[in-house]
C-alpha positions in Angstrom: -8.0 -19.9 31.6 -10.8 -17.3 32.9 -13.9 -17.9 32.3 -17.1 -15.5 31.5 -20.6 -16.0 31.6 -22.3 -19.2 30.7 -18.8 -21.1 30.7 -18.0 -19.2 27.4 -14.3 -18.6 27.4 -12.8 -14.7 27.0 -12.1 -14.4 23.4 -8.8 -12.5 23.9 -6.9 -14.9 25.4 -6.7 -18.5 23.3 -7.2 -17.6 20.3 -4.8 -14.8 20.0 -6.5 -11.9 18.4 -7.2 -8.6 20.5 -8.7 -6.4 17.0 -12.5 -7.3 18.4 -10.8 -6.2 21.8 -9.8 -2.8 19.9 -12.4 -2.4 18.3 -14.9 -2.9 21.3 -13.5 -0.5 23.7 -13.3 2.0 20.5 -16.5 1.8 19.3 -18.2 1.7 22.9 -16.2 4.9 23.3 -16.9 6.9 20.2 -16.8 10.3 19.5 -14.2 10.2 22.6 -10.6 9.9 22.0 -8.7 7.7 24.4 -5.0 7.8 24.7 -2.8 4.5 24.8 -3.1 4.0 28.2 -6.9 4.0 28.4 -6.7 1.8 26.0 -4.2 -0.5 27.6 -6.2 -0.3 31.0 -9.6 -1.9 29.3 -8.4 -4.2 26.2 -7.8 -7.2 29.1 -4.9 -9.1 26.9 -2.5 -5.6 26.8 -3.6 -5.0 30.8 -2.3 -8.7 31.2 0.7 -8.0 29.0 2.0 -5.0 29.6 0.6 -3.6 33.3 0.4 -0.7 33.8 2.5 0.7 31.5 5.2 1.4 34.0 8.6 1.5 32.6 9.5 2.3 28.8 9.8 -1.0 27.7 6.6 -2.0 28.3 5.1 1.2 26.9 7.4 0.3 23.6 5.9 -3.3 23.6 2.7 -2.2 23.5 2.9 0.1 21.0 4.2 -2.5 19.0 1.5 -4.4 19.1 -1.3 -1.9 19.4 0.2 -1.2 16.1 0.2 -4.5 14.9 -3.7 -4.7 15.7 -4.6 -1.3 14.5 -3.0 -2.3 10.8 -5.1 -5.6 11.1 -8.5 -3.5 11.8 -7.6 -1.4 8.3 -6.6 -4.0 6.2 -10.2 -5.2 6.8 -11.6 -2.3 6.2 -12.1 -0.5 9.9 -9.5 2.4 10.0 -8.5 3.8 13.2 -7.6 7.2 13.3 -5.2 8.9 15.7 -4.1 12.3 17.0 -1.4 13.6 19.2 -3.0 15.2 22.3 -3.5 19.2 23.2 -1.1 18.5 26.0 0.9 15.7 27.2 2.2 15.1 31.2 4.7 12.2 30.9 4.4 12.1 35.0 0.8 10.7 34.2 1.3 8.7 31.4 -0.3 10.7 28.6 2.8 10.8 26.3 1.0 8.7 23.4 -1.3 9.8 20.7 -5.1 9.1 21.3 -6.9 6.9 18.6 -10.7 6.6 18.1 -12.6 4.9 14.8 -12.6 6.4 12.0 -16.0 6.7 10.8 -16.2 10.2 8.6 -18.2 12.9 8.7 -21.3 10.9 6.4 -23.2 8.1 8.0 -23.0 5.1 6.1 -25.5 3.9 3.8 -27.3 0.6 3.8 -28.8 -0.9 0.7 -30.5 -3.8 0.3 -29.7 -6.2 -2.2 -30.9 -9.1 -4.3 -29.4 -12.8 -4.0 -28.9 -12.3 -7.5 -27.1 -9.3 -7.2 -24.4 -11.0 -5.0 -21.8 -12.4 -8.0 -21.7 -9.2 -9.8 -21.2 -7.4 -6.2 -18.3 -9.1 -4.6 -17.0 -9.3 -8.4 -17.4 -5.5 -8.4 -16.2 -5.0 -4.5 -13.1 -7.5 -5.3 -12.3 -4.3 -8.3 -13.3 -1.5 -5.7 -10.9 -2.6 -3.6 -7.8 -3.7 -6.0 -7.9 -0.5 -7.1 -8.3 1.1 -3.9 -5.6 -0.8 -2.6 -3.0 -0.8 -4.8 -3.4 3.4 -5.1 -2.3 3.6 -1.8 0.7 1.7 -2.2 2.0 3.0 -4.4 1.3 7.1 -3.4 2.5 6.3 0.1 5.8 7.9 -0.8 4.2 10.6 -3.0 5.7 14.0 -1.9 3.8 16.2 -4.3 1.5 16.2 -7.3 2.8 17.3 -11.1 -1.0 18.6 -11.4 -3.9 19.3 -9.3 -5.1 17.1 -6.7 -8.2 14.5 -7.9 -12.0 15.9 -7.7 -12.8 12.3 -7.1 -10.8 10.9 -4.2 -8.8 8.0 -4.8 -8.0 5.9 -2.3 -11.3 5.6 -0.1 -10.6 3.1 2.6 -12.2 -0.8 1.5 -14.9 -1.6 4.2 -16.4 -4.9 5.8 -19.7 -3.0 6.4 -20.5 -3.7 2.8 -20.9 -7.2 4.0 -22.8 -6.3 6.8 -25.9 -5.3 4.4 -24.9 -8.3 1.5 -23.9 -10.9 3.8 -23.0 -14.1 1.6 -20.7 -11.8 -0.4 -17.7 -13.7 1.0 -18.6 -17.2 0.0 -19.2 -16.2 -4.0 -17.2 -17.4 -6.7 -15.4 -14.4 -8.7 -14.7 -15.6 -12.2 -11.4 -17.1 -12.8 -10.6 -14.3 -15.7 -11.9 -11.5 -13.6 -9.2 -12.2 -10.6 -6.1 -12.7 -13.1 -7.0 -9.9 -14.9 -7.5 -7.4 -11.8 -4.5 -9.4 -10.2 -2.0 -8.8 -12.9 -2.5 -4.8 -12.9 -1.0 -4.6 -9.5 -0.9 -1.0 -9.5 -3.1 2.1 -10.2 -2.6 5.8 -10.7 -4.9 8.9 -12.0 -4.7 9.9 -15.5 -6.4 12.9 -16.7 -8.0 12.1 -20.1 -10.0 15.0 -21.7 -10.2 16.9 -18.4 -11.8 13.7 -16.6 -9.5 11.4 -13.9 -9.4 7.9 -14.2 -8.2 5.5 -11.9 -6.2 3.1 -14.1 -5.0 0.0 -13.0 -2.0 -0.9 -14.8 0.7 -4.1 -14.8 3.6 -2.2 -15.3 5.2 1.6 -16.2 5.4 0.2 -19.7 1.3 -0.8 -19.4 1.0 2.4 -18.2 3.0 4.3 -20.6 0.7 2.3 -23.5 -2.6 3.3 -21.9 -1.4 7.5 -21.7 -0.1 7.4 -25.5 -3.1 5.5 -27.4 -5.3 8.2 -25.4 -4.1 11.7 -27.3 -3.9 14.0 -24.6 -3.6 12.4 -21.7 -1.2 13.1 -18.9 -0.4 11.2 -15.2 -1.4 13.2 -12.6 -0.4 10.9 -9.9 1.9 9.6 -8.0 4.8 11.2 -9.2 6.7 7.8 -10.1 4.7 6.9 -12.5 4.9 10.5 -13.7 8.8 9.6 -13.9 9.1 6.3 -15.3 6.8 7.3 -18.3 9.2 10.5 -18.5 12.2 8.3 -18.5 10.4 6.1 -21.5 9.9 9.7 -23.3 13.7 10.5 -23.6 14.6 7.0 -24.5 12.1 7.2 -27.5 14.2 10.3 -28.8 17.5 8.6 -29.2 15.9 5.8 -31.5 17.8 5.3 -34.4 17.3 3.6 -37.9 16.7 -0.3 -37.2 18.1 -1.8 -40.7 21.0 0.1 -40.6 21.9 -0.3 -37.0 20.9 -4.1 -37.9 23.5 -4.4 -40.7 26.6 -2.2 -39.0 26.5 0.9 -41.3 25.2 3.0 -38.8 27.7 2.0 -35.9 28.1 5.3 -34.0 24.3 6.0 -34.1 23.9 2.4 -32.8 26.6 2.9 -30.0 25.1 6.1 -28.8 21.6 4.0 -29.0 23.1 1.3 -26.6 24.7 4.2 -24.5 20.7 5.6 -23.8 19.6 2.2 -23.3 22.4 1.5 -20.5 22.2 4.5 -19.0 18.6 4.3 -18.6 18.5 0.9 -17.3 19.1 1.7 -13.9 16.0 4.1 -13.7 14.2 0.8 -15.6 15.0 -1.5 -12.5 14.0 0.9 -10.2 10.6 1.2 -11.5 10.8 -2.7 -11.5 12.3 -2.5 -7.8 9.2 -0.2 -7.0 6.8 -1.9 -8.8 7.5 -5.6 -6.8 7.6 -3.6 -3.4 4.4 -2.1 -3.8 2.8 -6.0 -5.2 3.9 -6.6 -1.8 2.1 -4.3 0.3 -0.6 -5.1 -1.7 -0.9 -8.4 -1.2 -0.3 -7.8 2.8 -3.2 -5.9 2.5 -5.3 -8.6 1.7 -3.9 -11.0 4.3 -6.1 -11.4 7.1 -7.6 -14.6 8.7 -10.3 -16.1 8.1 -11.6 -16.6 11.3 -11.2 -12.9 12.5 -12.5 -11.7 9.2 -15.4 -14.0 9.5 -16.1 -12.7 12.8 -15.7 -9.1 12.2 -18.4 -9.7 9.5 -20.5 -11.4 11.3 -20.6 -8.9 14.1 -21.5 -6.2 11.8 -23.8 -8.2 10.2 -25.9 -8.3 13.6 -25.3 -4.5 14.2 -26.6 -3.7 11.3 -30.0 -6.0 11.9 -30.5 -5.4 16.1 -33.8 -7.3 16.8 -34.1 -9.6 13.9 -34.1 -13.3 13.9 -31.6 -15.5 12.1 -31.4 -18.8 12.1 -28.2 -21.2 13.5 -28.1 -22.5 9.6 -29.0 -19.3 7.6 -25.8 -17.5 9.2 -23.7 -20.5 7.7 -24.8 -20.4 4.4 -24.5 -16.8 4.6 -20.7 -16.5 6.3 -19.5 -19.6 5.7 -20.8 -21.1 2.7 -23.2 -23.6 1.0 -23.0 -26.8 2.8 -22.8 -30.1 0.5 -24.0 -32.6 3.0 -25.9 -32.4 6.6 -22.6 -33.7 8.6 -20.8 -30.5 7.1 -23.7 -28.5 7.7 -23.8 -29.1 11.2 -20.0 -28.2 11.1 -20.9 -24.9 9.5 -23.0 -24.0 12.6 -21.1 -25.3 15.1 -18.4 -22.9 14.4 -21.2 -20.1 13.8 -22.4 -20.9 17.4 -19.2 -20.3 18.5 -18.4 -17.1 16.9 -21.6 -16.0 18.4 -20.2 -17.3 22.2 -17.2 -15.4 21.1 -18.9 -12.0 20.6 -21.4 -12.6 23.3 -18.7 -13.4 26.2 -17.6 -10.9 29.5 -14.5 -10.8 31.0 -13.4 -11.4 34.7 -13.3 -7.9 35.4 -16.4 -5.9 33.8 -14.5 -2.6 33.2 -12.1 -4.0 30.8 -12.7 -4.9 27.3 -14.3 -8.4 26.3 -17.5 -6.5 27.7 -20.3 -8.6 25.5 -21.2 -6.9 21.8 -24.4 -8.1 22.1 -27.4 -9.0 24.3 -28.4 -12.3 22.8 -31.9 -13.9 23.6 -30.1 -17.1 24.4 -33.3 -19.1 25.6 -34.5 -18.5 21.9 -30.6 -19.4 20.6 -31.1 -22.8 22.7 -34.2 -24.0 22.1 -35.0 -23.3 18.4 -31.6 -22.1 17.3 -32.4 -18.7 16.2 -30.2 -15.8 16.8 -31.8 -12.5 17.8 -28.9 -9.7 18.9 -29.3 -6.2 20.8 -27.0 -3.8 22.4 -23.9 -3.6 20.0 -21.9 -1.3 21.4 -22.5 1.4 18.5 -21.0 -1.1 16.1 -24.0 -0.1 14.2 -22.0 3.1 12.7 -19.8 0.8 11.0 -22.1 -1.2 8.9 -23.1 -0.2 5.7 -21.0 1.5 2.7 -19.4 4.5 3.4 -20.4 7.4 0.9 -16.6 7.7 -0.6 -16.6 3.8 -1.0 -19.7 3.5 -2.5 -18.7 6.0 -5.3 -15.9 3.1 -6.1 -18.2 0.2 -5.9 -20.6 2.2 -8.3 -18.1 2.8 -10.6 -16.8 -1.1 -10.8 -20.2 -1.8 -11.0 -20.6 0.4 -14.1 -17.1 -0.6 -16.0 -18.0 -4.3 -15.5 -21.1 -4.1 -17.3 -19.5 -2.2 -20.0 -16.1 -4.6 -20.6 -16.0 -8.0 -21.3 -14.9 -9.5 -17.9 -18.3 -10.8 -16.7 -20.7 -13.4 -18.3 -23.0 -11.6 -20.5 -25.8 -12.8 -18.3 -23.6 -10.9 -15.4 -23.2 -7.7 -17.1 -26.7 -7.2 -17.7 -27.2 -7.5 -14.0 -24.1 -5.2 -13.5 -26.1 -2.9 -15.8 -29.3 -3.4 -13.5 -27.0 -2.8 -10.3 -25.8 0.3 -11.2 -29.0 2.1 -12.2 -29.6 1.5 -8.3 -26.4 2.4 -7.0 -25.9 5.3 -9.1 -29.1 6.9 -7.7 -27.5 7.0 -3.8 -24.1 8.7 -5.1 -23.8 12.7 -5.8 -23.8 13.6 -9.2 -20.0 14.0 -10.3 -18.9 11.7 -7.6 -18.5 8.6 -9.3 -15.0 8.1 -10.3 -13.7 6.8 -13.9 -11.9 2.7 -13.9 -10.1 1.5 -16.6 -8.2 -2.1 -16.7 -5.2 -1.0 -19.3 -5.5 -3.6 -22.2 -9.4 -4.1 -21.3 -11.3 -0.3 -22.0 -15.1 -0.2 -22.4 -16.4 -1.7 -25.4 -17.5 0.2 -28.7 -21.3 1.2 -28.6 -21.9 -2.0 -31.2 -20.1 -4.8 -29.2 -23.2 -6.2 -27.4 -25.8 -6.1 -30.5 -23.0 -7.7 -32.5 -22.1 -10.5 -29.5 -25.9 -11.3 -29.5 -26.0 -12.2 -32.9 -22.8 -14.4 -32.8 -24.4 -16.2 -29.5 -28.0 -16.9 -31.2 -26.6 -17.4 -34.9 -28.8 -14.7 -36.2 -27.6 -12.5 -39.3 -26.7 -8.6 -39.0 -28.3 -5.9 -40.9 -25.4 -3.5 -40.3 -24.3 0.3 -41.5 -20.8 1.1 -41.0 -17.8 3.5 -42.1 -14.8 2.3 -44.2 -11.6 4.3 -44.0 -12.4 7.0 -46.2 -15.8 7.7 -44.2 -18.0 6.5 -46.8 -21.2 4.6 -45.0 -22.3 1.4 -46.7 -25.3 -1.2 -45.9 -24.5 -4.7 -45.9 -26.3 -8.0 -44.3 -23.5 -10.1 -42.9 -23.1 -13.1 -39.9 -20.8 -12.1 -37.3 -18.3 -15.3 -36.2 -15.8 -13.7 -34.1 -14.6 -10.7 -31.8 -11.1 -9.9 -30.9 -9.1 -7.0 -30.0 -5.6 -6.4 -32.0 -3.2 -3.1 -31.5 -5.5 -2.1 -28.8 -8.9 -2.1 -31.2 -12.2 -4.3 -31.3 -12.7 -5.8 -34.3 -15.7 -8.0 -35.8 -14.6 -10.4 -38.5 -18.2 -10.8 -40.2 -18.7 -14.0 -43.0 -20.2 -12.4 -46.2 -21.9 -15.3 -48.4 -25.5 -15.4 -46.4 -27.1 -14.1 -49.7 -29.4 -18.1 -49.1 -29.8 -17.3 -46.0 -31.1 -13.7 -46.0 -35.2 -12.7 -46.1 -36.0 -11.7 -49.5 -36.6 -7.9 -48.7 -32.6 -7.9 -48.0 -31.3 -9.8 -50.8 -30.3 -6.6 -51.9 -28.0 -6.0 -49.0 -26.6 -9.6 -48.7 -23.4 -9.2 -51.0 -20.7 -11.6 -50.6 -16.9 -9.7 -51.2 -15.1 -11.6 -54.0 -12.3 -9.6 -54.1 -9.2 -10.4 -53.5 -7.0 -10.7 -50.5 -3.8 -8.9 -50.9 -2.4 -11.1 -47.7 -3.1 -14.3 -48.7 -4.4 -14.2 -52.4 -7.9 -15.3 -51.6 -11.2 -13.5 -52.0 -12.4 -11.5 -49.8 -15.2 -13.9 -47.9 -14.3 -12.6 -44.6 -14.5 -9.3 -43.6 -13.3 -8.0 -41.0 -14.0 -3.9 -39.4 -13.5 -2.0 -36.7 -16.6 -2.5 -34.1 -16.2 1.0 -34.0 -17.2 2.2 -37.4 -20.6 0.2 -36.9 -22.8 3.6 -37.0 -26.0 1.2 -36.5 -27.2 -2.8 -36.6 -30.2 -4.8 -36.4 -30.7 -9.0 -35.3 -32.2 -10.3 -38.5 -33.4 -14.1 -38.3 -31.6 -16.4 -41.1 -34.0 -18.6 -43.3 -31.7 -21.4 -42.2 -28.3 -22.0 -40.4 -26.0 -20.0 -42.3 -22.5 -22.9 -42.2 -19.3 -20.2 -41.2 -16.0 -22.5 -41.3 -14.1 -22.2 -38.5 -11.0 -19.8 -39.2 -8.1 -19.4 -36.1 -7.8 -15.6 -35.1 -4.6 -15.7 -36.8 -5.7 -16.3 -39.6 -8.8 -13.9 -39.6 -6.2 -11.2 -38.3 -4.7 -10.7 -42.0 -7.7 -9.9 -43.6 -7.8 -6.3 -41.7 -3.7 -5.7 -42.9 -4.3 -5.2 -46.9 -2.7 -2.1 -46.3 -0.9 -2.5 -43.6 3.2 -1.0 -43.1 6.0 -3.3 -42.6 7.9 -2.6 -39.5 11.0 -3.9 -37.5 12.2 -3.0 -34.2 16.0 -4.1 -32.3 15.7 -5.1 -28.6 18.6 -4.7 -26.2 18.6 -7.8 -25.3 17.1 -11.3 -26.2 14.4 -13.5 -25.0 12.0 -9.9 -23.6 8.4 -11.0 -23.2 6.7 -8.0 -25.0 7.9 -8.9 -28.7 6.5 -12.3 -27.4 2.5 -10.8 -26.8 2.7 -9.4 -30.8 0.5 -11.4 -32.8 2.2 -12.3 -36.0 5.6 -10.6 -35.5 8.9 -12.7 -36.3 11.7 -13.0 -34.0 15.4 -13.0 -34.9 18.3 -13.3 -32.4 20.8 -10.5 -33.9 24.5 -10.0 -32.2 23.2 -9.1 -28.3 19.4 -8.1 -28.8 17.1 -9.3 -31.1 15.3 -7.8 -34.3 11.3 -8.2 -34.3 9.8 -7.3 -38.0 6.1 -7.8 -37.8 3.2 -6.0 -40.1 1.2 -2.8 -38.6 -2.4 -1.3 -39.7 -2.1 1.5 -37.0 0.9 3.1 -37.3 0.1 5.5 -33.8 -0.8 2.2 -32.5 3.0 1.3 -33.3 4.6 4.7 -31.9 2.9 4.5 -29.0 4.0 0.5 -28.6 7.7 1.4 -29.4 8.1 5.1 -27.0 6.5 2.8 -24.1 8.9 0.1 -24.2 11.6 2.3 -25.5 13.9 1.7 -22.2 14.3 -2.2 -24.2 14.0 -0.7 -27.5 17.0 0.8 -29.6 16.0 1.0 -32.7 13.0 0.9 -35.5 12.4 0.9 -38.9 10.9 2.3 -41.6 12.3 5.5 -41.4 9.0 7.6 -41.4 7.7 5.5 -38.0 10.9 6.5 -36.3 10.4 9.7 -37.4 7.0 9.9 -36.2 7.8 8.3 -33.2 10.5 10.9 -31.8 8.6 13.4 -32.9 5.6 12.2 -31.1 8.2 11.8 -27.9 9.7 15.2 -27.9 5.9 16.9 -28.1 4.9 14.8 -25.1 7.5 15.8 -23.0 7.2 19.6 -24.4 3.6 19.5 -22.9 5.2 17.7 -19.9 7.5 20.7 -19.1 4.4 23.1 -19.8 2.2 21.1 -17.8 5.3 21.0 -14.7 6.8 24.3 -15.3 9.9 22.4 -15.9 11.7 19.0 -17.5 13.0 17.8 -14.5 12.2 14.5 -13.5 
């Protein structure tokens, strides 16, 4: 085993990892290109290797694994670019493209940030890059666009460098809901809503048919799968026939040619399933990368990005390792820091080739107080900090988390806090739209109405019932939950004891009577929406709410709700499964679902996007309304295209 300087050992050899090699000898070199075999010549593990390139199965090995590397480098955010070059002379070798780092024409920003900004940002940079990520997979096959191309790009490339200015992001916890959430939307495409693109991240091309039909007017731009499959759900929606007579055998030949659309569009349904588990792949590949490399990478941009300061043995642990629990593991923690810093500090045998040192490192300082003080990085300083298309993404998870109810409340305030500062180092129309189908931004009353719940205080609300008629009325939110794709507030009326004199007036408790149950009306429970405006207003005492399941709470909202049934093609599906308060029955190969709707779009848009399961619905006017609704989306589809096909 060669040795370099000070007895540290050549990092490319034992260890098995030549991207610092890469990266070295590109960064060292940048703006110049160098072609394969420069960079064969001076990464020291491919000159061992592979020669001098001298027959063509070494130049194919090497490519191989040159390769190999190169995807490493981008799936932790450091992309290497490559060209073919102006001219080629296979007698001298230059018969392979020539690669240099990928840095863009911006310089990257550096921002400094707060220890308590560090949770919200690696929750938000977790979101940037999900999204970021699973675009790419799944427009790598993309051959064309049904509309224009995004103003906002889409897929900027993730980047360590964001570490390199909020190091410690690595060792935060994410919360638990967060990652399952962003984890189970595994995809992400752009859907123009209103003339704005979003960047929807989606579970499925059913999830993704939802999201377009509760938003009237939107359309999928890209990629042009996602473009087919809800196409495909469009045409299955107009062959829906009449669910209680298809149930009971009357309407046989309507049924059959039901079940004929369903099996003939179930081969397109398992490809998008077949596309939709090979692009969860790639994603997760993506994210792959070890720990040790990826702590080292950091780590080394870290330093470019501070050349000259001092760091301490024990504050680089904490920061790229973690908290320590006890001094034994702390002394762990920067043992293997000390060595990561031997790794990027050590020569080869041969100076010309790569393993050249990143750094100058004052190493009497490093050995007698164990402080860390770095120069002379190779230009590795151009990759640390946020690049300007990344930061766009980062500013925009930022700004959804503090407006959805993924974070903490205590979190989203500092989301809010984080993106006033972020927002004011991005162009103006350059952040892009996010949405988490199933979890959009939250009605304009959400947070004044969660406050109240959290500090048992009373709310002196105005609000519009169905008809639009605005009413006054003092009442003590207990619960918010979201039902057919709405946020509603189920409120407990008798706090007339409760309530300051001066609003007596307004403290009314509903004894009506429920139509669903037969009991008055001491719940109530609204659309957060139609809250115009509400005010905190501190009880005289505790007002006592009982405890009522969501269940239960969820019938007071369906007075006037429409019975509805729907047949499946076949049993056991999971979507009837997710639909609170709908009743199953196993009927001859499918099943028939019959549950109660107060949103009857809500329910057409439910049935055309799981249409390629669905084969029939009831009452006749929602069938109606639902292949109506079907045939005008693809009308604007083929008007949109300039034709119907697929």
């Amino acid at each position: 085993m060669a040795e370099g300087t000070n007895g540290r050992r050549r990092f490319s050899d034992k260890w098995g990892k030549h991207e610092l090699d890469v990266l070295a000898v590109l960064s060292s070199a940048f703006p110049q290109w160098l072609t394969s075999r420069q960079i064969a010549q001076r990464v020291k593990a491919y000159a061992d290797s592979y020669g001098e390139l001298a027959d063509q199965a070494a130049k194919a090995a090497f490519a191989k694994q040159f390769q190999r590397d190169r995807a490493k480098l981008a799936a932790m955010g450091i992309a290497i670019e490559s060209r073919q070059p102006e001219y080629s002379s296979k007698s001298e070798g230059q018969d392979f493209a020539s690669y240099r780092l990928q840095l863009g024409d911006e310089p990257r920003i550096r921002l400094h940030f707060e220890q308590e900004d560090l949770p919200v940002l690696a929750a938000a940079n977790y979101l940037a890059r999900s999204i970021s990520v699973s675009s790419a997979s799944s427009q790598h096959v993309q051959q064309h666009s049904s509309r224009t191309t995004p103003r906002v790009p889409q897929t900027p490339t993730p980047g360590l460098g964001l570490d390199s200015i909020a190091p410690g992001l690595g060792t935060q916890t994410i919360p638990e809901t967060l990652v399952k959430v962003i984890d189970s939307r595994r995809f992400a495409a752009t859907v123009d809503v209103d003339g704005e693109h979003i960047n929807v991240a989606y579970t499925d091309s059913d999830d993704l048919a939802m999201y377009v039909l509760e938003h009237p007017g939107a359309s999928i731009v890209s990629p042009q799968e996602a473009v087919d499959a809800f196409h495909r759900r469009l045409v299955a929606a107009t062959a829906l026939t009449l669910a209680d007579e298809s149930a009971t055998g009357d309407n046989a030949q309507n049924t059959e040619q039901a079940a004929a659309n369903v099996s003939a569009l179930s081969s397109a349904s398992r490809e998008d399933d077949d596309e939709d588990a090979k692009s969860h792949q790639k994603k997760n590949s993506a994210f792959q990368t070890g720990s040790e490399v990826d702590r080292r990478l950091r780590l080394m941009l870290f330093l470019s990005a501070h050349l000259g300061e001092e760091y301490s043995l024990a504050e680089l642990a904490e920061r790229f390792i973690g908290h320590a629990r006890t001094d034994d593991e702390l002394r762990k923690f920067v043992a293997v820091i000390h060595k990561d810093i031997n790794t990027l500090t050590t020569v080869s045998d041969d100076g010309e080739m790569a393993g050249s040192q990143f750094f100058d490192i004052d190493w009497s300082l490093l050995d007698a107080e164990g402080i860390v003080s770095a120069t002379n990085s190779l230009g590795l300083e151009r990759l640390a900090g946020i690049s300007p298309q990344y930061l766009s993404m980062l500013t925009a998870s930022v700004s959804y988390l503090a407006r959805s109810p993924l974070l903490p409340e205590d979190q989203r305030e500092q989301a809010q806090n984080l993106y006033e500062r972020l927002h004011s180092h991005v162009m103006p129309g350059e952040t892009p739209w996010l949405s988490l189908t199933g979890y959009e931004l939250e009605p304009r009353s959400y947070g004044v109405v969660r406050r109240a719940i959290n500090t048992g205080r009373l709310l002196d609300m105005e609000y519009t019932d169905g008809a639009g008629r605005t009413h006054r009325k003092l009442v003590a939110p207990a619960k918010i939950f979201v039902d057919e794709g709405v946020y509603y507030a189920a409120v407990w009326t008798d706090v007339a004891d409760a309530a300051p004199e001066e609003l007596k007036s307004i403290a009314m408790r509903d004894t009506r009577v429920n139509k669903a149950n037969g009991k008055p009306r001491t719940w109530q429970v609204l659309r957060l929406a139609r809250i115009e405006h509400a005010e905190l207003v501190e009880p005289t005492h505790k007002v006592d709410i009982p405890d009522t399941p969501i269940s239960e709470l969820r019938k007071w909202s369906f007075d006037n709700g429409t019975a509805a049934s729907f047949v499946t093609d076949e049993p056991d599906l999971k979507f009837p499964q997710t639909l609170p308060g709908a009743s199953v029955k196993r009927v001859g190969a499918g099943e028939i679902v019959n549950l109660t709707v107060s949103s009857d779009s809500w329910f057409v848009a439910f049935c055309i996007a799981h249409a390629r399961h669905i084969k029939a619905v009831s009452p006749e006017t929602l069938r109606t309304m639902i292949v109506a609704r079907a045939k005008r989306e693809l009308s604007v589809g083929q008007h949109d295209t300039g034709d119907g096909n697929e």
